[in-house]
Steps between C-alpha positions, in 0.01 A plus 500: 500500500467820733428819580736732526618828597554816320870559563583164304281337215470101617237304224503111471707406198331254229693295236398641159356201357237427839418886476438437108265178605313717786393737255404290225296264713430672791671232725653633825856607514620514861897465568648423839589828698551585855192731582626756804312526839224767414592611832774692328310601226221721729358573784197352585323777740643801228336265230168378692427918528629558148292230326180623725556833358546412134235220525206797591613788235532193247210323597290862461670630201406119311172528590477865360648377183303205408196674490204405347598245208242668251586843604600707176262322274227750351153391647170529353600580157204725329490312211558158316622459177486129293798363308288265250816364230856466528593763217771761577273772418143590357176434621481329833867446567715581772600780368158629458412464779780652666469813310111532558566459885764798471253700312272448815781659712413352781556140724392197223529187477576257138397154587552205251214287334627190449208328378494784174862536474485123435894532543742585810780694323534837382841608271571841505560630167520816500640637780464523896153576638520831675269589812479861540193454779600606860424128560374163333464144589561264208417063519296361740225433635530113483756253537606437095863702404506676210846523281601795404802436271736822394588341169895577531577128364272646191740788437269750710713678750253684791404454846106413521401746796572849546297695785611885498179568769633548856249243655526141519527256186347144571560197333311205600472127356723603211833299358750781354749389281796530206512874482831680494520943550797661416585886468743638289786744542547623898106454595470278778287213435187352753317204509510224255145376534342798697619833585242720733632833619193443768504177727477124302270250700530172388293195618509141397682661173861320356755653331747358268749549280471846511788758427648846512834626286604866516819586323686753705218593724370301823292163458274459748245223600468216225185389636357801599582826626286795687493705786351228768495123384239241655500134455279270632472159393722598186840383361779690287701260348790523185462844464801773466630815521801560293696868402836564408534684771297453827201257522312392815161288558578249286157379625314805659603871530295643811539907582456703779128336573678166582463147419281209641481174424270218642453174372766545229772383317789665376714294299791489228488857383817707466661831492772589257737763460790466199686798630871450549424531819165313536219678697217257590312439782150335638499206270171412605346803675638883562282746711587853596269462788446192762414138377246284657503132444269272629455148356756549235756404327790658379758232248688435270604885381817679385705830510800615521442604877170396665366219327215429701301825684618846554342735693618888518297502870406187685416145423213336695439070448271322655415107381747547224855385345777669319717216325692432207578821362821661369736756512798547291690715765276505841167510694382164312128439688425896633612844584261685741743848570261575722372310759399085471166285698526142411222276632485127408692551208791298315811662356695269341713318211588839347832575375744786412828549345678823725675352767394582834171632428197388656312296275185395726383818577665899560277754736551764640363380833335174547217353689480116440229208645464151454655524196804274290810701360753251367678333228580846325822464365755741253790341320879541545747356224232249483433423804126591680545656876180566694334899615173528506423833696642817545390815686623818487402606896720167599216270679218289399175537732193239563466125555475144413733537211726256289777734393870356358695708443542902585732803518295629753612595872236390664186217436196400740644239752197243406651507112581118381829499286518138418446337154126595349466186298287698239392312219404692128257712397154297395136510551376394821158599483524887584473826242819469409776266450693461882803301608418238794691370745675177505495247738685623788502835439534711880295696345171275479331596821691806592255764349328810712150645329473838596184557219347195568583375133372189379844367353851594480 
């Protein structure tokens, strides 16, 4: 395996049926290659000033981005409202309550007693629950989920949320699931479990099997869609966005107020275009803004081009991994056209079908630390060949790296090239699911810990 330069592709070439076994299982695919002198490859003092630069505007610019984790969420609603049965509508339901919190006009909150529901799921029946209140927090306070089931599998076709106030939506404790949106003729389509045209917060909320379909207008967001998307603690899993033209977010659909995702997974959703010329992209997540990822994880999704994460601006990962994902033609794990801050991170085992594209990750510029890029392969007449980063400004800045294989001019003169010995994605105790390291991996060890983070 090696790095390479940009006036000649060189990847590490995999028999098809290994690659096929990696993937599957997760077991470490590593072929003999020469790996050239990284003398040749860049200059140490150039780099040394170059990754000093990069490390401070990253380093500031990740910070500014994180944030507060709860920022966004409406504080101190006004007033509580009690869901006390799990009817669709009438006295004391949901959607009661929702509708006397809008009448309020003001910050509310719906919580859920369980102990006079006497149940845990609520079908909708008839219809999506619209919030027209600037704001609203719905679930919580305790640690018991509530279902909320869309009823598509019962012939009822609607999403279950839709916020048109410009604050922030918050869903908390609450399981959202089988509900499918679809517009008709050229009307774009948004959110398959929630739409907000404000900002969605959710915390310790799961999505699944949640869907958008727009005939010839945009799909967008199977999960959920709105201006600004927050996760924490969350998952979006088997949702989709599907249009016969152009669909994106299979899993989440984030606008210009960005996306953020702590503590999250991110898994198995797709994007699907049926055009004759297929138009999909962000299988998992798409954001017209930057994406923050911190202790997430970001597998198993589909498109036609991006499978895993793509980002209009700039993609920032800290204590997180990108693996497993999909592209029909290219950019299989994520697409930052913008600029790219990995920390302790793990991009790996995704896969694309366009030769020569990079299937790892594609930034505009890229700032990269004590992180693992590797085993990201596309296929040729059935055969798997390695690239797992490209950047459009030529060079790769930071340290303490495992990086395979490049089309880059230029990498940091500390980067290890040899086999990662990576085995599959599991639980091993964290938020999410992770890939370890198998014995003998270079890269047990060979970490820096520029935030002082408690794992990797």
């Amino acid at each position: 395996m090696r790095i390479s330069r940009s006036d000649a592709v060189f990847v590490s070439r995999v028999r098809p049926l290994v690659a096929c076994l990696a993937v599957a299982f997760g077991a470490d695919v590593c072929a003999s290659a020469i790996v050239p002198d990284r003398a040749s490859l860049s200059n140490p003092a150039f780099e040394a000033q170059r990754s000093a630069d990069a490390k401070d505007l990253f380093h500031s610019t990740f910070r500014s981005a994180i944030g507060d984790p709860t920022s966004g969420a409406p504080h101190h609603p006004t007033t509580t409202f009690l869901v006390k049965n799990c009817n669709d509508a009438g006295q004391d339901s949901l959607r009661a309550a929702v509708a006397a919190a809008n009448m309020l006009g003001a910050d509310a909150a719906i919580e859920f007693d369980l102990a006079a529901m006497g149940c845990s799921t609520i079908t909708l029946d008839t219809g999506q629950i619209v919030v027209t209140a600037y704001s609203m927090t719905i679930g919580g306070p305790g640690p018991d989920l509530v279902t909320i089931d869309g009823g598509y599998s019962l012939g009822h076709s609607n999403r279950i949320f839709r916020h048109i106030g410009a604050g922030v939506l918050h869903l908390d404790h609450l399981i959202l699931t089988d509900a499918l949106y679809s517009s008709v003729g050229n009307q774009s389509a948004n959110g398959g479990c929630i739409y907000s045209s404000g900002n969605a917060y959710l915390s310790n909320t799961r999505l699944d099997s949640c869907r958008v379909v727009a005939n010839t207008g945009g799909a967008r967001g199977g999960g959920v869609s709105g201006r600004s998307v927050k996760l924490v603690d969350s998952s979006v899993s088997n949702c989709g966005a599907s249009s016969q033209t152009q669909a994106s977010g299979g899993g989440v659909f984030s606008g210009t107020g960005g996306f953020t995702a702590q503590g999250t997974t991110i898994s198995n959703n797709t994007a699907a275009s049926y055009a004759q010329i297929p138009n999909s992209h962000g299988g998992g997540v798409d954001t017209r803004s930057n994406a923050v990822i911190v202790r997430s994880t970001i597998s198993g999704n589909r498109a036609e081009t991006v499978g895993g994460l793509d980002s209009t601006y700039s993609i920032y990962a800290a204590n997180s991994t990108i693996a497993f994902n999909f592209a029909n033609q290219y950019y299989g794990g994520a697409y930052a056209h913008d600029t790219a801050a990995v920390y302790n991170s793990t991009i790996a085992f995704n896969t694309a079908n366009q030769p020569s594209r990079a299937v790892g990750l594609r930034a505009g510029s890229l700032y990269a630390e004590s992180s693992i890029v590797a085993n990201n392969t596309y296929l040729v007449g059935g055969n798997a060949f390695e690239l797992d980063i490209r950047s459009a400004d030529g060079h790769i800045s930071g340290h303490d790296n495992l990086i395979i294989a490049t089309d880059v001019t230029s990498v940091p003169p500390d980067t290890l090239t040899s086999c990662a010995r990576l085995a599959g994605l599991f639980d091993n105790g964290g938020d999410t699911r992770t890939i370890s390291l198998l014995p003998g991996s270079p890269a047990i060890d060979s970490r820096d810990d520029p935030f002082n983070l408690c794992t990797d």
